[in-house]
C-alpha positions as CSV (number, residue, x, y, z in Angstrom):
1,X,-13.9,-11.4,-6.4
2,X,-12.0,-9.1,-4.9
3,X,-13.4,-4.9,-5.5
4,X,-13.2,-1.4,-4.9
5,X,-15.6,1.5,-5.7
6,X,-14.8,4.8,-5.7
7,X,-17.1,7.5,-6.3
8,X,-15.3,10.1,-9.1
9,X,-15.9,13.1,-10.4
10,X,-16.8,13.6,-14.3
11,X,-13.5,15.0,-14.5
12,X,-11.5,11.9,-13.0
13,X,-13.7,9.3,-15.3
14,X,-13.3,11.2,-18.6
15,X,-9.6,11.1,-18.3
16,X,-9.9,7.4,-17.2
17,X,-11.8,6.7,-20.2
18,X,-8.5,8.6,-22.1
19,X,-6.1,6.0,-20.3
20,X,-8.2,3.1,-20.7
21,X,-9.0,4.0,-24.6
22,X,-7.0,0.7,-25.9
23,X,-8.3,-1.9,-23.6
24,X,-12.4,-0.8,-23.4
25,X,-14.2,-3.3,-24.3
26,X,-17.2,-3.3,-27.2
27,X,-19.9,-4.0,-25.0
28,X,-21.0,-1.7,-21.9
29,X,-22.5,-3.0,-18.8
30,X,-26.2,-1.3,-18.5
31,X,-25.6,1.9,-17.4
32,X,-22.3,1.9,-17.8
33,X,-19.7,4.8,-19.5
34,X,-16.9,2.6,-20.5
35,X,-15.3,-0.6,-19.3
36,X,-12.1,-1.7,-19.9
37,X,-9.4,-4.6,-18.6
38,X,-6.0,-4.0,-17.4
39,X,-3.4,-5.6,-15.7
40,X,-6.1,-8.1,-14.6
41,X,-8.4,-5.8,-13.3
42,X,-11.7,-5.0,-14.8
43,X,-12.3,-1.1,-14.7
44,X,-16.4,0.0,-15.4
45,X,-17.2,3.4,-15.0
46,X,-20.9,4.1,-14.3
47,X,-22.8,7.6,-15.4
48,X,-23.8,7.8,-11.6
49,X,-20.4,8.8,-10.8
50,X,-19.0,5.4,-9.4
51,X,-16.0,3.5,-11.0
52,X,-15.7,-0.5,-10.0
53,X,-12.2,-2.2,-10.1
54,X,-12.7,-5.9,-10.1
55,X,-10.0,-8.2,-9.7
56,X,-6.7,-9.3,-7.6
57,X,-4.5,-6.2,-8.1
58,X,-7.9,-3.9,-8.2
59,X,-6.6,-2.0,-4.7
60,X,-3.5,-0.7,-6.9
61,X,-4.9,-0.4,-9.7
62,X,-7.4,2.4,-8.1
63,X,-5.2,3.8,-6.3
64,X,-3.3,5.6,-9.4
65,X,-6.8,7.4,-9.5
66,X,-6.3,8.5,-6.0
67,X,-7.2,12.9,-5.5
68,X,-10.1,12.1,-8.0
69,X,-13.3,11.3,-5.7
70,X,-16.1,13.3,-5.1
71,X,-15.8,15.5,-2.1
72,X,-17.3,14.0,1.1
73,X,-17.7,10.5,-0.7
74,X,-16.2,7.1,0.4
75,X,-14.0,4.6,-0.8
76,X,-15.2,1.4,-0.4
77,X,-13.4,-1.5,-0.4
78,X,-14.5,-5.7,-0.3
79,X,-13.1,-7.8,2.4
80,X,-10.9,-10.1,0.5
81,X,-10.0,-12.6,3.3
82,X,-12.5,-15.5,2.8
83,X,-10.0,-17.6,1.6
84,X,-7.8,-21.0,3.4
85,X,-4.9,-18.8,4.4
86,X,-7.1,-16.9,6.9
87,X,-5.2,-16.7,10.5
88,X,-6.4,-19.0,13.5
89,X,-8.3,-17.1,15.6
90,X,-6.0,-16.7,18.6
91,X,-3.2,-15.3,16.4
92,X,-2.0,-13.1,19.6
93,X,-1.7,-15.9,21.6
94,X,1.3,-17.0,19.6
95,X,4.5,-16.3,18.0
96,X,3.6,-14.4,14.6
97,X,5.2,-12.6,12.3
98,X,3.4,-9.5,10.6
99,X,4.4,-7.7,7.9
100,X,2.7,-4.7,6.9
101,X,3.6,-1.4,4.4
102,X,3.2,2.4,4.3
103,X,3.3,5.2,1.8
104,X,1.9,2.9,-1.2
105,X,-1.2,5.4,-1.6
106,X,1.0,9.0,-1.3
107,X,2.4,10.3,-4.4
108,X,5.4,11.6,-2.7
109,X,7.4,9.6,-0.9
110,X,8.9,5.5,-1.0
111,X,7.2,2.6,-0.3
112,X,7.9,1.4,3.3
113,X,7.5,-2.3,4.4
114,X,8.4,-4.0,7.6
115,X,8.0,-7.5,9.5
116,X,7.8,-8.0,13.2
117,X,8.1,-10.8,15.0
118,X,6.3,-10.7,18.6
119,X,6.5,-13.4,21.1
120,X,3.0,-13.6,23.3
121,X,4.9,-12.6,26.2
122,X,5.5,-9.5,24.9
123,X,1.9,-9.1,23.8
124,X,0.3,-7.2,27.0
125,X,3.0,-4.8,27.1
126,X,2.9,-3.6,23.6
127,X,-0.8,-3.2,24.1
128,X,-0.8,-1.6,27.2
129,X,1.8,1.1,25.6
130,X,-0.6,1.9,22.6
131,X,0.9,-0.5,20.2
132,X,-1.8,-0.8,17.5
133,X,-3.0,-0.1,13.6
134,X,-1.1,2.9,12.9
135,X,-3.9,4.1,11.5
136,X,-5.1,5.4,14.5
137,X,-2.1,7.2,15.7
138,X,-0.6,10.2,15.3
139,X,2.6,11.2,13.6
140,X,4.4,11.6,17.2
141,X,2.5,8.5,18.4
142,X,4.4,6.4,16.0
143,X,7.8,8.0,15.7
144,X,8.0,7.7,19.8
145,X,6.3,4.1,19.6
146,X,8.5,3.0,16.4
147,X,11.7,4.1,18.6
148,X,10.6,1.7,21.8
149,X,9.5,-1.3,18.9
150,X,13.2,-1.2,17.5
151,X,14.8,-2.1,20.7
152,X,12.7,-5.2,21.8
153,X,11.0,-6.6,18.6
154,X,12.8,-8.7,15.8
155,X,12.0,-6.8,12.5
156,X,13.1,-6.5,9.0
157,X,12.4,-3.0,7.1
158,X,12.7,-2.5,3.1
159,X,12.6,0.6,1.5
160,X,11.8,0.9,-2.2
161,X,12.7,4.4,-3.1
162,X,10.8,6.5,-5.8
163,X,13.6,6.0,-8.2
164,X,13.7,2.7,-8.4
165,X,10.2,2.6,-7.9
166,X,9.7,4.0,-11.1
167,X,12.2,2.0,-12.6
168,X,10.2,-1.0,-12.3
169,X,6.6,0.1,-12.8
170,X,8.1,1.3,-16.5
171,X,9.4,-2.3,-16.6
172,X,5.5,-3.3,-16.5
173,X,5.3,-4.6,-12.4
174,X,2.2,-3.1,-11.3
175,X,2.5,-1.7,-7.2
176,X,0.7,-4.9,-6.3
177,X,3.9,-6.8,-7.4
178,X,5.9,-4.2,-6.0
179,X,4.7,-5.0,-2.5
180,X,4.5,-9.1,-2.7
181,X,8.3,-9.0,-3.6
182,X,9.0,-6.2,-0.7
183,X,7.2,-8.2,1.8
184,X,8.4,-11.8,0.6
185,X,12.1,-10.2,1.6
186,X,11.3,-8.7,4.4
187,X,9.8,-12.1,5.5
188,X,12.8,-13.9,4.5
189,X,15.6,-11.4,6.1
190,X,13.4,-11.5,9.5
191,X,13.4,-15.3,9.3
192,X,17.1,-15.6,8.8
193,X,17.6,-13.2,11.7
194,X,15.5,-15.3,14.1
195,X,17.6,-18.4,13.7
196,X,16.6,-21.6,15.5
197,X,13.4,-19.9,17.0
198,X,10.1,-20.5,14.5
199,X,7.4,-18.6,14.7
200,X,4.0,-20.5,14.7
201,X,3.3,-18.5,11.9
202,X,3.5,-15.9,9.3
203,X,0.6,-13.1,8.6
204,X,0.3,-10.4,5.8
205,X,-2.0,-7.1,5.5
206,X,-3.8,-8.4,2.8
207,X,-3.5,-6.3,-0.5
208,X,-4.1,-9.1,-3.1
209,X,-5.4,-13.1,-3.5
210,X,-3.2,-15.5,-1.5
211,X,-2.5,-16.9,-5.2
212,X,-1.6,-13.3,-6.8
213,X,1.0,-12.7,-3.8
214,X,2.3,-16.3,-4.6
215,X,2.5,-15.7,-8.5
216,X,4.0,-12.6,-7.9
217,X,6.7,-14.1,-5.6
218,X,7.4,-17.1,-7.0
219,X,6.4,-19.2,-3.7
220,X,3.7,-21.2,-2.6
221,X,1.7,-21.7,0.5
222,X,3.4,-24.3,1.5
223,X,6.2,-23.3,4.1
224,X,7.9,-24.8,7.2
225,X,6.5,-21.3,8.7
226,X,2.8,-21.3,7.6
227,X,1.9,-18.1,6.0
228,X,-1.7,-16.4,6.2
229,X,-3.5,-13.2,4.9
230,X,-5.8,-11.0,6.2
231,X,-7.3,-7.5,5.4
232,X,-7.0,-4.9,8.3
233,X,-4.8,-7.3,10.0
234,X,-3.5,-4.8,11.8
235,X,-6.9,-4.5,13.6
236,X,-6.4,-8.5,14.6
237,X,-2.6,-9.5,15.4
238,X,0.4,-7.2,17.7
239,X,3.0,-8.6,15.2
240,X,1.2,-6.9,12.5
241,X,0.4,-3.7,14.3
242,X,4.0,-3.2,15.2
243,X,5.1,-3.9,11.5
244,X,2.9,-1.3,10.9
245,X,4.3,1.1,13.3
246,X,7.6,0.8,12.1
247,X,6.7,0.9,8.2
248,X,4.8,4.3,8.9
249,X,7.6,5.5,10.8
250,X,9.9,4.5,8.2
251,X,8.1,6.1,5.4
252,X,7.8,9.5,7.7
253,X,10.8,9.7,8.2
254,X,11.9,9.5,4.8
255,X,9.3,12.0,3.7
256,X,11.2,14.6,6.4
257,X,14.4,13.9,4.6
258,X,12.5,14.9,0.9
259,X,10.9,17.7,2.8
260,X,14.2,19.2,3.9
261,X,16.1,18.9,-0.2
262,X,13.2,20.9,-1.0
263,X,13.0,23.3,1.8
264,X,9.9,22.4,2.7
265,X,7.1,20.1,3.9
266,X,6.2,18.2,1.4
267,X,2.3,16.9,1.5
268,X,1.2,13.2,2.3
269,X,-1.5,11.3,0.5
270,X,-2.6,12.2,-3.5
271,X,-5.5,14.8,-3.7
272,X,-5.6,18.6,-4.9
273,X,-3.3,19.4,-2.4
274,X,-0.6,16.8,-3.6
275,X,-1.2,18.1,-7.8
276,X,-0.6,21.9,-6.4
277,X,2.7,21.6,-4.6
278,X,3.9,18.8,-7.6
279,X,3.1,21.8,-10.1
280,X,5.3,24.1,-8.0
281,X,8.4,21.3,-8.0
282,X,8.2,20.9,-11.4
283,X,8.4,25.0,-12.0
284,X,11.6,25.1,-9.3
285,X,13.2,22.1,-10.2
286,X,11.8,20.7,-13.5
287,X,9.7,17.8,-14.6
288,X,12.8,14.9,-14.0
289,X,12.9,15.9,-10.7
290,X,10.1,13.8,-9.9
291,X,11.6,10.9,-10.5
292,X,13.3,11.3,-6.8
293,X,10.4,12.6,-5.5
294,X,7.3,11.1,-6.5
295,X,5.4,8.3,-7.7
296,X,5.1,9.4,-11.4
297,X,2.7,7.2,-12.7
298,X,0.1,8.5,-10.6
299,X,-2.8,10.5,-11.9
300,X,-1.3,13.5,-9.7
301,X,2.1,14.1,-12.6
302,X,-0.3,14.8,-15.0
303,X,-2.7,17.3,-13.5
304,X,0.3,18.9,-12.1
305,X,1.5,19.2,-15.7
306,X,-1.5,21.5,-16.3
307,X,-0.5,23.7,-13.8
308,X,2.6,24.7,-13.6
């Protein structure tokens, strides 16, 4: 099964076990501090500091808890890809599409997500211009690479602003959901752009189960353009690497344009930093203003709350 551990602070888990109160459940795992169910996932805080969410959606689920780990700690997360819809090892030796997101773990800013369809011709070139995860590149890196990507590759981009964001996470659809339906479209649109030429395939970043992304979307694995997951598949396939290129520049760009209403750069990412300069928007421009700005469903409104 699918998990993540973070390592909290006694600060982070006590107001877990606050959030959690309704769903713990009446036996503790040896020990344990609380454990509780939600949305699928299986929460269990332990009294050494670790927190363990278990389940399909467990990557969004602790990543509302995002600003609370110990300092110098690591997140840890399972390889979820052992699974049939794993990608033929010489993905970059053919015509993929990747689709790939940004901006789900910051608590300012939209959710960015983008398909790419490279040919293997084009495979060397990307490469040999620095096309890879966007993890490893700088801001500049990907803004300059996103501009060359636009011009040669066939994409799709969606952009799920924090409005409407927040919309539907009220409506109960966790981020994991969120994200199947962004990159089911994005597939879709980049499918009907390409016409009469069919890729030999269709790979996802892996953020949930094969069957989760499915249930979500209301799809199945079986397709005329066969689909597969991977974690880190940015790491593996081009197409995916330039989806993520072009999701990340996408998602800075948008956090520029927030910046610049507020006059001023507003933070990536969801630690102390982020609950600081969240408490200062809400003192300029009040509490709904975070509706257009943020994420509010995140750990982050309510420590910001405090401060202000």
């Amino acid at each position: 099964m699918a998990h993540i551990v973070k390592v909290c602070t006694k600060e982070t888990i006590e107001k877990m076990k606050k959030h959690y109160i309704k769903s713990i459940a009446a036996v503790t795992p040896n020990g344990a501090i609380f454990s509780a169910k939600s949305s699928g996932v299986t929460i269990t805080a332990y009294k050494s500091g670790k927190v363990m969410f278990q389940g399909g959606d467990c990557e969004n689920e602790a990543g509302i808890w995002n600003g609370g780990e110990s300092a110098g700690k690591e997140v840890k997360k399972s390889s979820v890809s052992n699974h049939t819809y794993a990608p033929p090892s010489n993905v970059n030796a053919l015509s993929f599409i990747g689709s790939d997101e940004a901006g789900t773990g910051d608590y300012f800013g939209p959710i960015t997500v983008a398909a790419a369809f490279v040919d293997p011709s084009l495979i060397e070139k990307l490469r040999s211009l620095g096309v890879r995860d966007s993890k490893e590149l700088n801001d500049k890196q990907i803004t300059e690479l996103a501009r060359f990507l636009v011009d040669v590759v066939p994409f799709s981009l969606l952009i799920l602003n924090n409005e409407k964001y927040n919309e539907v996470q009220r409506q109960g659809w966790t981020q994991g959901k969120m994200k199947a339906m962004l990159h089911e479209k994005a597939i879709q649109n980049l499918l009907k752009k390409l016409g009469d030429t069919k890729p030999k395939g269709i790979l996802v970043d892996q953020f949930c189960e094969p069957g989760i992304y499915f249930r979500h979307t209301g799809t199945s694995g079986r397709r005329d353009v066969p689909i597969y997951f991977a974690t880190k598949a940015e790491s593996i396939s081009i197409a995916v690497a330039a989806a993520s290129i072009i999701a990340r520049s996408a998602f800075l760009k948008h956090m520029n344009l927030l910046s610049e209403e507020l006059g001023e750069t507003v933070p990536k990412g969801a630690g102390s930093h982020v609950d600081q300069f969240a408490a200062e928007v809400i003192k300029k421009h009040g509490i709904l203003s975070l509706e257009h700005f943020a994420k509010v469903h995140f750990a982050n409104t309510e420590k910001a709350k405090k401060m202000k």
